[in-house]
DRENKOLMI-460008 format. One line per 5 residues: their letters; for each residue x, y, z of N, C-alpha, C. Coordinates in Angstrom, 3 decimals. Layout:
residues N
a) X/Y/Z/X/Y/Z/X/Y/Z ~ ...
end
This chain:
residues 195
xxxxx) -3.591/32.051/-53.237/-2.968/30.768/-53.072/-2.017/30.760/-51.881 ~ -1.465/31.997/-51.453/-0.281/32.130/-50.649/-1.065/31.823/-49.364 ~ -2.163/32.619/-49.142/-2.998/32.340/-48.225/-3.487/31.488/-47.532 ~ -4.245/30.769/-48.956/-4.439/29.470/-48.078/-3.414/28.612/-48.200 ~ -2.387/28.548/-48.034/-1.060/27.735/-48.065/-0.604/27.468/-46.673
xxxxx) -1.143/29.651/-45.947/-0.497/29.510/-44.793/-2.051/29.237/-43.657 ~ -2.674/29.162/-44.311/-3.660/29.308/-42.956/-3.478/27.568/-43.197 ~ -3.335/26.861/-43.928/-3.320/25.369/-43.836/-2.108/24.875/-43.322 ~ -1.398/25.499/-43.017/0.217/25.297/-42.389/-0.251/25.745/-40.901 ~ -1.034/27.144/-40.461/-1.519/27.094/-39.670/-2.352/26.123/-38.564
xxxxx) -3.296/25.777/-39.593/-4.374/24.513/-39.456/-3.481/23.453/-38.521 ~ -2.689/22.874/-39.714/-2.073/21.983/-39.224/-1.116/21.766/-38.240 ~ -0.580/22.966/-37.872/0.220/23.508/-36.555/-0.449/23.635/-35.085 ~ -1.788/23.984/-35.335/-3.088/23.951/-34.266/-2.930/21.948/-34.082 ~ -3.794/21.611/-35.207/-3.870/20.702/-35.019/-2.699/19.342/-34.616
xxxxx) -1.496/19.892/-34.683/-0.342/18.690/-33.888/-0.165/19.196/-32.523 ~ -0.437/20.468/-32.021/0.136/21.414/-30.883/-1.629/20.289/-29.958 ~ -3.136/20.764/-30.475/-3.641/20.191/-29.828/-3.803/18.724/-29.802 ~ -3.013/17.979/-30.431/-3.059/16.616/-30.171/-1.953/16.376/-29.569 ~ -0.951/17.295/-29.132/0.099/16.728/-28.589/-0.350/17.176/-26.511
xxxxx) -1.388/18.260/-26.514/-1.972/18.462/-25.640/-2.608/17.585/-24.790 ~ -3.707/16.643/-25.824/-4.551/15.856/-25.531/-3.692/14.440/-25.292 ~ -2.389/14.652/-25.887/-1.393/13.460/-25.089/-1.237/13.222/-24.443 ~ -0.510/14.330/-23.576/-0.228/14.609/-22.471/-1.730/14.511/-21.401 ~ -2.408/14.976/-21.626/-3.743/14.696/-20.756/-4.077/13.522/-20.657
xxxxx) -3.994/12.449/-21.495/-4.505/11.220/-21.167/-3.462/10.288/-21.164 ~ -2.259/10.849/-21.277/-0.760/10.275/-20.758/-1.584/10.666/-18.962 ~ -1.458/11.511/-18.624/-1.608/11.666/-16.964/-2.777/10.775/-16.187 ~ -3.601/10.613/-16.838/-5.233/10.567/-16.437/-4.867/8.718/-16.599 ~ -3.854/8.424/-17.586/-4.047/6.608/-17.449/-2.489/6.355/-16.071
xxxxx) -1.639/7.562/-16.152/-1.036/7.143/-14.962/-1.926/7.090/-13.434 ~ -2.953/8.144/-13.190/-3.366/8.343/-12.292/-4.465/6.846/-12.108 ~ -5.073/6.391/-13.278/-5.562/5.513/-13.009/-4.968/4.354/-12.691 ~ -3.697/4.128/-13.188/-2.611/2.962/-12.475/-2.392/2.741/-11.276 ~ -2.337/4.083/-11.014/-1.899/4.241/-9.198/-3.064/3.519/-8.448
xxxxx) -4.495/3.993/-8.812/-5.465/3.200/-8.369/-5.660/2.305/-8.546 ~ -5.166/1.404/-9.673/-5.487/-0.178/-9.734/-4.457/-0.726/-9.288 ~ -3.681/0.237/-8.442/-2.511/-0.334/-8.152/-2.787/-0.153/-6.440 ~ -3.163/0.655/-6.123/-3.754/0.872/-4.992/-4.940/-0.365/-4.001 ~ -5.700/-0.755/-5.681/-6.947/-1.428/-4.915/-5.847/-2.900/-5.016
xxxxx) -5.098/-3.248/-6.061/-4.631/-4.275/-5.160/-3.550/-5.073/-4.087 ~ -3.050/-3.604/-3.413/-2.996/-3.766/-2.461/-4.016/-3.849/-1.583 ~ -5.160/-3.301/-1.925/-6.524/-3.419/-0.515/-7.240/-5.015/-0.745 ~ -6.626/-5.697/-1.902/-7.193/-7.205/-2.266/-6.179/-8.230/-1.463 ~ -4.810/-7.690/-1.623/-3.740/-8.415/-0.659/-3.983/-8.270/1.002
xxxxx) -4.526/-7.310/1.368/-4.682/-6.446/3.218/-5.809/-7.084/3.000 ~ -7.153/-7.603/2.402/-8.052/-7.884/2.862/-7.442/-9.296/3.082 ~ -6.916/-10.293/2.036/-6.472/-12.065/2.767/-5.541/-11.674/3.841 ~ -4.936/-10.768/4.131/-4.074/-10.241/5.609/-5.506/-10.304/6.653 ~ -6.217/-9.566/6.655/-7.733/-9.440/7.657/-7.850/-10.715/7.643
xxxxx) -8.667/-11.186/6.689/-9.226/-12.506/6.929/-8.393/-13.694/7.354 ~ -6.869/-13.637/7.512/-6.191/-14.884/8.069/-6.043/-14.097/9.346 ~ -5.948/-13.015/10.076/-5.326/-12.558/11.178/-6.177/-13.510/12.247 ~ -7.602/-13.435/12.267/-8.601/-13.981/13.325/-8.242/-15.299/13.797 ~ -7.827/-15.795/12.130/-7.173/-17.626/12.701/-6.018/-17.492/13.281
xxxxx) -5.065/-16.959/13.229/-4.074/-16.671/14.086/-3.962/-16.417/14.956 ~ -4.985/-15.204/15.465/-5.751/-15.254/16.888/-6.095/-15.939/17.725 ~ -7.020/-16.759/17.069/-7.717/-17.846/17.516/-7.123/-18.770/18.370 ~ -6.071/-19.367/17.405/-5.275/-20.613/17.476/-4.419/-19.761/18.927 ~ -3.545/-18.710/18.614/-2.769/-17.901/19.653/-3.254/-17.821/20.661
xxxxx) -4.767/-17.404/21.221/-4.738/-16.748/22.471/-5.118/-18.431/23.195 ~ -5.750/-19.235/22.512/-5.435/-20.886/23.753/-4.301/-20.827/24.336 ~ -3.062/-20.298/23.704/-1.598/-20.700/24.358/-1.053/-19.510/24.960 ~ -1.317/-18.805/24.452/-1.004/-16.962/24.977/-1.365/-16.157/25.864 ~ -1.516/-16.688/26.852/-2.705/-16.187/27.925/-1.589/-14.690/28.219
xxxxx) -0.256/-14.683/28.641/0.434/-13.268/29.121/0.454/-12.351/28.345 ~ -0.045/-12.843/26.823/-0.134/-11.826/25.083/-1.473/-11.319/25.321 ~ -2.494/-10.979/26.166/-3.757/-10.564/25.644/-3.732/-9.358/25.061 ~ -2.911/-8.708/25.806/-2.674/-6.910/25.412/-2.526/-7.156/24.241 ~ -1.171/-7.382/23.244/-0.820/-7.571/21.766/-1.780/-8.296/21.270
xxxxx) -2.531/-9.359/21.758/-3.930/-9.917/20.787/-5.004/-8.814/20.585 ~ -4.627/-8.066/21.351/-6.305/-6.775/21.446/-5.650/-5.869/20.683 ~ -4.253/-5.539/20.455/-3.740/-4.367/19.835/-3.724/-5.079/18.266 ~ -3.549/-6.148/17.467/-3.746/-6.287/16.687/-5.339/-6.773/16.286 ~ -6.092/-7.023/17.146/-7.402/-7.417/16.644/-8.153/-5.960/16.691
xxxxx) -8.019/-4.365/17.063/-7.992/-3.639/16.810/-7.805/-3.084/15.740 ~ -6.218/-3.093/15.412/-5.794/-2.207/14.547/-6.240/-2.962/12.805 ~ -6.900/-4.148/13.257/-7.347/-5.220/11.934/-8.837/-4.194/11.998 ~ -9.442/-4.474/12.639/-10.854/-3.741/12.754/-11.116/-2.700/12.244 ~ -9.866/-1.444/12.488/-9.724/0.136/12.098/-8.948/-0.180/10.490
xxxxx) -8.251/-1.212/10.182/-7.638/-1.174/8.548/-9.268/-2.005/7.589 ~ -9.959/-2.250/8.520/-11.290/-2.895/7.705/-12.072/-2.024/7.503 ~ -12.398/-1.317/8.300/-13.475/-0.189/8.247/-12.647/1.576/7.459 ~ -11.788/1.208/7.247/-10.622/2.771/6.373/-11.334/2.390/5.107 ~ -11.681/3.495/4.595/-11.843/3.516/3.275/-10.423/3.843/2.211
xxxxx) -10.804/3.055/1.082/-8.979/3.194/0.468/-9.405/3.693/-0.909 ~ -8.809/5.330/-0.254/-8.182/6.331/-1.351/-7.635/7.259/-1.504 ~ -7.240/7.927/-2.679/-5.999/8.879/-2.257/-6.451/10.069/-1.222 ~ -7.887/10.275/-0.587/-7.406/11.221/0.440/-7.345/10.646/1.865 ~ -7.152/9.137/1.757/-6.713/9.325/3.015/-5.102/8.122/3.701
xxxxx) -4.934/8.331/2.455/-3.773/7.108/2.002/-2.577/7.672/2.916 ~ -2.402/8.450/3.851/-0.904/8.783/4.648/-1.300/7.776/5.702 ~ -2.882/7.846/5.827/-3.397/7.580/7.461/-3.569/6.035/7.059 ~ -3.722/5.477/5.995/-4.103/4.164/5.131/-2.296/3.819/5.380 ~ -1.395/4.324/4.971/-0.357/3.223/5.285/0.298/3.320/6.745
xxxxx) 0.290/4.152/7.367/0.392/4.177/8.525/0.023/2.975/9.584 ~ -1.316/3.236/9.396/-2.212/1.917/9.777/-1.964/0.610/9.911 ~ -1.692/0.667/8.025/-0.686/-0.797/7.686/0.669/-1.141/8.741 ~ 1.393/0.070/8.484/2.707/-0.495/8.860/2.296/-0.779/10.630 ~ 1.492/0.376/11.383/0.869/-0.658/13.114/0.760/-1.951/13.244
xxxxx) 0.002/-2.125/12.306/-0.438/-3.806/12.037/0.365/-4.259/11.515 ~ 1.114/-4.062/10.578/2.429/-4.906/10.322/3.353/-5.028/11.591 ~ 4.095/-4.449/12.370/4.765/-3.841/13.405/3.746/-5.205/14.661 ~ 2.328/-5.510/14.546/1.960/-5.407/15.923/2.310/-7.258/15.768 ~ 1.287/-7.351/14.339/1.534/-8.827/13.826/3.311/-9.606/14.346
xxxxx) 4.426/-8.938/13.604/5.846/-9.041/13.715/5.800/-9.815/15.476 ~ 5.358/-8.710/16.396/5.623/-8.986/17.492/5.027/-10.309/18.161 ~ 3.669/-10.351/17.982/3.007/-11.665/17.826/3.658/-12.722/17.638 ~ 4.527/-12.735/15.717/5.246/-13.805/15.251/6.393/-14.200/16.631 ~ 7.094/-13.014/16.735/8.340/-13.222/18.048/7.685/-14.139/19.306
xxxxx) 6.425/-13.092/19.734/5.967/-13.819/20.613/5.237/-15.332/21.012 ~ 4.911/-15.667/20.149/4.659/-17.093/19.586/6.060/-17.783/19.657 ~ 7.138/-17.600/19.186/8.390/-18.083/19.225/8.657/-18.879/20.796 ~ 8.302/-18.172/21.801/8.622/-18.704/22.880/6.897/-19.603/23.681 ~ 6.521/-20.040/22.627/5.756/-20.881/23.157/5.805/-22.426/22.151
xxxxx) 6.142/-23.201/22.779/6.634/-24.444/21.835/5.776/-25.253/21.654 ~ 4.680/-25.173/22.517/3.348/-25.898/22.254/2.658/-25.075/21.514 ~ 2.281/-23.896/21.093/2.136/-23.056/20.009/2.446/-23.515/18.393 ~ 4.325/-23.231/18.960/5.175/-22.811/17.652/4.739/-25.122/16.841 ~ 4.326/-25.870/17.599/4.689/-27.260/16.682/3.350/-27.174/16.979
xxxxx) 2.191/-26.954/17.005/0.336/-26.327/16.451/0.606/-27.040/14.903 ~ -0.078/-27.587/14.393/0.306/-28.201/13.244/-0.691/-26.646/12.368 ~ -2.075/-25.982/12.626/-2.877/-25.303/12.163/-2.188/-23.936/12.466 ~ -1.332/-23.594/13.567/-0.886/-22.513/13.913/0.648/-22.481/12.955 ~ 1.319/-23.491/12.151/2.506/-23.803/11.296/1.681/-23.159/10.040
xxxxx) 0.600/-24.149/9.650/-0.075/-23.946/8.819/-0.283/-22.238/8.520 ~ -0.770/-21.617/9.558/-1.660/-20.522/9.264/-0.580/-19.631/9.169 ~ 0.448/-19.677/10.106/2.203/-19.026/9.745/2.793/-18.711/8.348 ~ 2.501/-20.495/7.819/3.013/-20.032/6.530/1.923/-19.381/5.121 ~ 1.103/-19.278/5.972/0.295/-19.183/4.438/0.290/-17.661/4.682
xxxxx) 0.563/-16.892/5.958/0.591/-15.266/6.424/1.756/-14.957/5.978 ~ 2.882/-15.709/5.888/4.522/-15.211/5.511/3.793/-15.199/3.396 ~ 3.262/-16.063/3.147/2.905/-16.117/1.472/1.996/-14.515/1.276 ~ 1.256/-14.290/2.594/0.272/-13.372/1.726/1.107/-11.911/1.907 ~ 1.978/-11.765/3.169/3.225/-10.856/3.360/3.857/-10.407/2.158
xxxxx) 4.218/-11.695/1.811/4.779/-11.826/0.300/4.106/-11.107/-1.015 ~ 3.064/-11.752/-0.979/2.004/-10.926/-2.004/2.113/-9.323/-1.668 ~ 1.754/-9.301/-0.542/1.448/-7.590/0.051/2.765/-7.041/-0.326 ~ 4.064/-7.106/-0.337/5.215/-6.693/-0.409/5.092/-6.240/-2.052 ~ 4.816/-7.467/-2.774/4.617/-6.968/-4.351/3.692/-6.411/-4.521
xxxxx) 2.586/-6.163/-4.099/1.742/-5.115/-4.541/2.337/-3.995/-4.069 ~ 2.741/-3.937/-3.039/3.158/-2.271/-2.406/4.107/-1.879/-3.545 ~ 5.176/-3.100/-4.267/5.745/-2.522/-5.311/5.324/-1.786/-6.781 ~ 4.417/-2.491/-6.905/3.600/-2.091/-7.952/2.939/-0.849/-7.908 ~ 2.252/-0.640/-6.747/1.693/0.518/-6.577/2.784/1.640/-6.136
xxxxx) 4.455/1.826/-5.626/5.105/2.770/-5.434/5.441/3.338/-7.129 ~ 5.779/1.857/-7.969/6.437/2.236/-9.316/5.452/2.757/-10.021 ~ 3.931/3.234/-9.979/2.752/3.373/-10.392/2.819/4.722/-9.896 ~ 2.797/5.084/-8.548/2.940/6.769/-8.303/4.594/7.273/-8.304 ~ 5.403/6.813/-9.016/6.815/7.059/-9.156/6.564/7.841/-10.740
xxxxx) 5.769/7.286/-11.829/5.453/7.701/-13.207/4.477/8.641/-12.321 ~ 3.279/8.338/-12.018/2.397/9.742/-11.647/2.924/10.962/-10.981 ~ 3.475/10.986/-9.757/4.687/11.962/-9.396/5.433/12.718/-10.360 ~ 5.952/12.035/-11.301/7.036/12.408/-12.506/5.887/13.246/-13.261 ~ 5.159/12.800/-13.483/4.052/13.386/-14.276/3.214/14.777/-14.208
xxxxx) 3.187/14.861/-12.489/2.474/15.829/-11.384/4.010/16.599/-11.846 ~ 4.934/16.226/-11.893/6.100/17.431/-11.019/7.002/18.100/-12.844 ~ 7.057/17.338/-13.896/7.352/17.625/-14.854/6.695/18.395/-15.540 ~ 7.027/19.207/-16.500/6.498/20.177/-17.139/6.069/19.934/-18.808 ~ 5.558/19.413/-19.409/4.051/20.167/-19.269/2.853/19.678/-18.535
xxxxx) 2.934/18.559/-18.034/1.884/17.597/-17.684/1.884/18.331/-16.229 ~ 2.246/18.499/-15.296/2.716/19.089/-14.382/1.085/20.434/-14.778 ~ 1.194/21.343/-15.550/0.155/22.189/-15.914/-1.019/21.089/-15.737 ~ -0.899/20.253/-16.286/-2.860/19.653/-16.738/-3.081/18.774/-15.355 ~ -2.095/18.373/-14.621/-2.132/17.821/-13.061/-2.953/18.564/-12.318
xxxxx) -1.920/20.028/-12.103/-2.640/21.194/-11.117/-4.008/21.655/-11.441 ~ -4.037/21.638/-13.312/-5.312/22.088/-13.306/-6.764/20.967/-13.469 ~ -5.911/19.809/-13.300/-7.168/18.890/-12.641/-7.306/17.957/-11.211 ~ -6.333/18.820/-10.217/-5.936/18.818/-9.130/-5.397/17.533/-8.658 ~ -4.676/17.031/-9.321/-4.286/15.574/-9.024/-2.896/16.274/-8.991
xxxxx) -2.137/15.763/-7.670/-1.051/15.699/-6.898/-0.327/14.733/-6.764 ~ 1.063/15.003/-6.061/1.789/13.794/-5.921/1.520/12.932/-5.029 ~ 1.801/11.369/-4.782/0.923/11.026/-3.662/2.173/10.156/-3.137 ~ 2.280/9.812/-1.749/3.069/9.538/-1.362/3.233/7.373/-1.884 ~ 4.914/7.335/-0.986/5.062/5.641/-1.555/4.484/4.955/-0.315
xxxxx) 4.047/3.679/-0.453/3.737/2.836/0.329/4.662/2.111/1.131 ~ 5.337/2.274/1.847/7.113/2.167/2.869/6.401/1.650/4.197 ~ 7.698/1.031/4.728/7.822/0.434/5.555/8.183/2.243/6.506 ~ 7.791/2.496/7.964/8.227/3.487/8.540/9.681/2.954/9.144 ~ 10.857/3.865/9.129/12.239/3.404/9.542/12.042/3.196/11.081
xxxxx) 11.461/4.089/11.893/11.466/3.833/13.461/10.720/2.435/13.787 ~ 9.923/2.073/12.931/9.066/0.671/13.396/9.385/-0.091/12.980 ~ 9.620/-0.261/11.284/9.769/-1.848/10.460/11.444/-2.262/10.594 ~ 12.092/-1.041/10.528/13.835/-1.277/10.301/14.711/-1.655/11.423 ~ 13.994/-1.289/12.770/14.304/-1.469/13.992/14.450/-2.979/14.210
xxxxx) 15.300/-3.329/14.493/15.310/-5.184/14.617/14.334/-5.628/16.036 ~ 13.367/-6.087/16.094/12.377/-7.232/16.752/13.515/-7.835/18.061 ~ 13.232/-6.895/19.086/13.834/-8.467/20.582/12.728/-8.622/21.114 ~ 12.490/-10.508/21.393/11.348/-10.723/22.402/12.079/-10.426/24.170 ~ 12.963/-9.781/24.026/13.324/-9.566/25.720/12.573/-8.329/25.560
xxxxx) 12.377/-7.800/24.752/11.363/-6.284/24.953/10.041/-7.064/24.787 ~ 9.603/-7.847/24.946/8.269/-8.711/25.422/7.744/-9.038/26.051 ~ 8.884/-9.500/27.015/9.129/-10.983/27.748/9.906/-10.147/29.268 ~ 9.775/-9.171/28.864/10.980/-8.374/30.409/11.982/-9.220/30.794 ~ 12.769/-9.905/29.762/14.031/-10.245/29.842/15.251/-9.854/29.795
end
């Protein structure tokens, strides 16, 4: 009787130790999947970013004739964020990208500023504000997806989960940020305009 008393005390000691195992494993495996649905929609926000940039273009280079350079550097760097594939191995070079094109767009906005037959474009107002709305969007997804690998990180770097990370090779992955030398730097159109 003593016996099986303890091998069932046993039993049941196996059995909370491996369900508290299998917690932790699919505690990690639904953070890691967050990060990715958190990931793709930011690539659903950057794609209405692509698809409004061209009209902005469009409308811009009739009035912009001294901007061609910055129209080619953002109709570029739109081209190379369309054709990136989006996932975690190549997500340093994936926000990077972003923040160029964020950075090239910005300058554009400035540069447009000093064209007044441009800036009162009733379609070029139009297409302004609906790019400041999808900015907007893009800003909250980037949030979603940092607070998404902020739990996965915690997860990768804490102990015990930290074990079932390494041994299913999922790592920490970096946040989706603005770079300090490009986005934080305040915008002059006299660095445009050679004023």
């Amino acid at each position: 009787m003593c016996s099986t008393n303890l091998l069932l005390i046993i039993l049941v000691l196996l059995g909370i130790g491996a369900g508290a195992l299998y917690t932790v494993y699919v505690q990690l495996v639904q953070k890691k999947n967050k990060v990715q649905e958190a990931l793709a929609s930011i690539d659903v926000q950057l794609k209405k970013r692509y698809d409004l940039i061209p009209n902005i273009l469009a409308i811009a280079v009739k009035f912009m004739e001294h901007e061609r350079s910055l129209i080619e550097d953002v109709t570029n760097l739109r081209t190379e964020a369309l054709n990136m594939k989006s996932d975690f191995s190549n997500i340093h070079d994936k926000i990077k990208l972003e923040n160029e094109l964020q950075s090239k767009m910005g300058q554009l906005i400035v540069s447009a500023e000093n064209y007044p037959t441009l800036k009162s474009n009733e379609t070029m107002v139009q297409a302004m504000e609906t790019f400041a709305e999808v900015e907007a969007q893009i800003a909250a997804a980037r949030r979603f997806y940092n607070a998404a690998v902020l739990e996965l990180n915690n997860a990768v770097e804490i102990y015990p989960s930290s074990d079932f990370a390494k041994n299913m090779g999922i790592k920490t992955l970096p946040y989706f940020e603005i770079t300090e030398e490009v986005e934080r730097a305040p915008i002059s159109a006299a660095a445009y305009f050679g004023k």
